[in-house]
N, C-alpha and C positions, 0 to 999 in steps of 0.2 A: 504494500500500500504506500500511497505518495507520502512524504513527510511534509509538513506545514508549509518547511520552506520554499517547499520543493510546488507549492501550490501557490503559492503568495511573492512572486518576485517583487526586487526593489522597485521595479518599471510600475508597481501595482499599486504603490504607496504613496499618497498625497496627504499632505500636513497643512494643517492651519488655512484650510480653502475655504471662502466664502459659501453660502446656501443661502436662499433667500426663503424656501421651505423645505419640505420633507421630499415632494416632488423631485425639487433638484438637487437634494443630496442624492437621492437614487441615482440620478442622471452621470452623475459626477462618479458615482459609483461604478455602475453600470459599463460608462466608458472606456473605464482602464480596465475592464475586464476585456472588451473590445480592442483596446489599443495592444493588449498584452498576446490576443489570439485566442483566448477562452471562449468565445460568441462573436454571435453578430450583432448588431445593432438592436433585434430585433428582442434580445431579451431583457433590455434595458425595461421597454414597454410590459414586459409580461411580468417583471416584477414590480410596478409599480400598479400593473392591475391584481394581481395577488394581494398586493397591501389594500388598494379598493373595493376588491371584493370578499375578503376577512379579515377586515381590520388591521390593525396594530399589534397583532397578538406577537411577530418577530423583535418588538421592542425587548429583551427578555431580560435585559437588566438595568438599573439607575443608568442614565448615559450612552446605553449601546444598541443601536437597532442592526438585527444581521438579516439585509436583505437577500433575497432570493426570490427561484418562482420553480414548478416542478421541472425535469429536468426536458428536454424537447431539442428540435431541430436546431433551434437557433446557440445550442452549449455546443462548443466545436470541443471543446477539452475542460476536464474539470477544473477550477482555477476560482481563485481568492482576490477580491481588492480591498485597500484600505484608505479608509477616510476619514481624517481628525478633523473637525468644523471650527473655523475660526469663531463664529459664535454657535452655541446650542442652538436649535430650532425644533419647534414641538410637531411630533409624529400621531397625538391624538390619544396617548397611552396616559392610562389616568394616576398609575401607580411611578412610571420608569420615563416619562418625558421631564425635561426636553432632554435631548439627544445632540450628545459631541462625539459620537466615534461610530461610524457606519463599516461594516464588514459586509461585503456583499459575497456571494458564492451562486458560482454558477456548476453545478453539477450533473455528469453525465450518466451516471445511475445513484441509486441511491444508497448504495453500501462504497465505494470508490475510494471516500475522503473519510470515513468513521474517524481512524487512528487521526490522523490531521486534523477533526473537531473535538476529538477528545483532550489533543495536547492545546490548542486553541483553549479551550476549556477552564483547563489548570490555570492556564496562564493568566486568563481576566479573571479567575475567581480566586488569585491570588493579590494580597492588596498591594505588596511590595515591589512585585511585576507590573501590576496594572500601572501603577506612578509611571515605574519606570517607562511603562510604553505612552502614557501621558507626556511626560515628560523628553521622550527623544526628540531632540534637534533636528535631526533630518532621515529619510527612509532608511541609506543606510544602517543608520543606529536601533534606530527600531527592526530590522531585519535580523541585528545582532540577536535582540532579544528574541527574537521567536524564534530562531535556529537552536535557544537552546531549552527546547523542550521537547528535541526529537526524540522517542523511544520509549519514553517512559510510560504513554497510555498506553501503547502495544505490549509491553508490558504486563502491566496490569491487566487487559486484557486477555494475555495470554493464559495468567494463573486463572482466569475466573473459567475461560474453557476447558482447562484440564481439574476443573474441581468435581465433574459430576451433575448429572440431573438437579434441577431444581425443584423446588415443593411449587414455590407460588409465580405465576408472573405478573407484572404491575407494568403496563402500557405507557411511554411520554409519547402525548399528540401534539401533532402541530399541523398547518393547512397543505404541506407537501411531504412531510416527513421526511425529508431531509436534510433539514437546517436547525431551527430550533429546539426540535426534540431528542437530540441528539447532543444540547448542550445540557436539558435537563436531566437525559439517561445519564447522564455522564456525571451529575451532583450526585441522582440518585444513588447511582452505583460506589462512589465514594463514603456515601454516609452506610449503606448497606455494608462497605467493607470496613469501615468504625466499627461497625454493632459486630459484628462476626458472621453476618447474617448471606455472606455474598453467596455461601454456595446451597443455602433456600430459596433464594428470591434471585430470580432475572428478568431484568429489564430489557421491554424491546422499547425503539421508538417507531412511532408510524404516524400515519396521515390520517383526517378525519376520515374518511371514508373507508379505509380499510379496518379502523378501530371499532368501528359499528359492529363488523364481523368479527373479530379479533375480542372482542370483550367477555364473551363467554370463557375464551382459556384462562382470563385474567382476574386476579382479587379486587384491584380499582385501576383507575385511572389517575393521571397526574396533565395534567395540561394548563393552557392558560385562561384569563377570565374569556377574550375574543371567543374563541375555541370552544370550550366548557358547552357555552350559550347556543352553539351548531351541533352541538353532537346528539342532543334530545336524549332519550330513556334510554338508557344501553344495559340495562340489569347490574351492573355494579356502582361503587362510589368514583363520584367523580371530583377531584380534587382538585383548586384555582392554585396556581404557585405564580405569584407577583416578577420572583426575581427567581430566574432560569439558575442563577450561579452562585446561589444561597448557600453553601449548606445548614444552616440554625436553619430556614425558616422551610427546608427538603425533612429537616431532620425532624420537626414539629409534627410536618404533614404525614411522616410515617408514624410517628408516637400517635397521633389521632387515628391513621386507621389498624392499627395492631393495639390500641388502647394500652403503650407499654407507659 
């Protein structure tokens, strides 16, 4: 599988750029995934209609919205861009706007990049990393910092495949399963490997519409408020988590439904 860096070149990385709204931070987004040879033009547009027609639910933490759209004609190659906003601008998200760091990802299946969202992951849900990529000067320097979180998800992914069947599984949704819910498997499965609990419980992520069917193998759900609101009666719990890279408030949301 690709490593982060290996999906996010420096060519991908713009710092401190104007946005006038949500619209053209996508746009701006979008572009240099264009410019870099990840798409065409044309997926600029389909992920700004993903954000219009389900909401804001990709805002998934204070600060960061990670656009995207499902994966289609117009992804020539999987690939990453990055966007620091010279000022925040509000995406519509009641909990995590407004928004200074846009990550767009364009993906050509939906398993391809897992390991490169999972180290992605670590990284912003570390607060010591997060400055630091706050604070880098120029892409360069920021490139540094994400190149050194190659391996470590695969990793940990690795032990949790060779640990054996699982008792329970617990679903993260999002509008394409590829993006977002992949940063909350990736909380969840951390606080799950806190508890000792990782080789009980396995998380998948998926898309609204395949969770509808997918809920019957599953104990609950974990997705966002946008989300939650689409998914209607699915015969299990279905749980809001605000900020995708929480672990306290990933960790809460399991004490609520294992009542530990």
């Amino acid at each position: 599988m690709a490593a982060l860096s290996d999906l996010l070149p420096v060519a991908a990385v713009r710092l401190d750029v104007p946005a006038a709204d949500w619209r053209e931070a996508i746009r701006i987004a979008g572009a240099l995934l264009t410019e870099t040879g990840a798409t065409t033009g044309t997926y600029t547009a389909e992920m700004i209609r993903n954000a219009e027609e389900n909401g804001p639910y990709f805002v998934l933490a204070p600060g960061l919205a990670f656009a995207h759209a499902r994966p289609s004609p117009a992804v020539l190659r999987t690939g990453l861009s990055w966007v620091r906003l010279e000022r925040p601008v509000e995406f519509g998200h009641a909990a995590n706007d407004p928004v200074h760091l846009v990550v767009a990802l364009a993906a050509e299946t939906s398993g391809a990049h897992t390991t490169a969202m999972a180290a992605l992951a670590n990284l912003l849900a570390d607060p010591e990393t997060a400055r630091s990529l706050q604070e880098a000067a120029d892409p360069e320097a920021l490139h540094t910092v994400l190149a050194g979180a190659a391996g470590a998800a695969g990793e940990r992914q690795g032990e949790r495949a060779r640990s054996g069947p699982a008792v329970h599984k617990i679903l993260t949704v999002c509008g394409n399963g590829v993006g977002t819910s992949l940063f909350l498997k990736n909380t969840l499965e951390q606080v799950l490997d806190r508890w000792g609990w990782s080789r009980h419980v396995t998380v998948e992520a998926t898309d609204t519409i395949s969770a509808r069917g997918k809920a019957a193998e599953a104990v609950a759900i974990l997705t966002s408020r946008e989300i939650a609101g689409t998914l209607g009666e699915v015969g299990v719990p279905v749980t809001v988590v605000e900020d995708f890279t929480s672990g306290p408030e990933v960790d809460r949301a399991l004490r609520a439904l294992y009542d530990v």
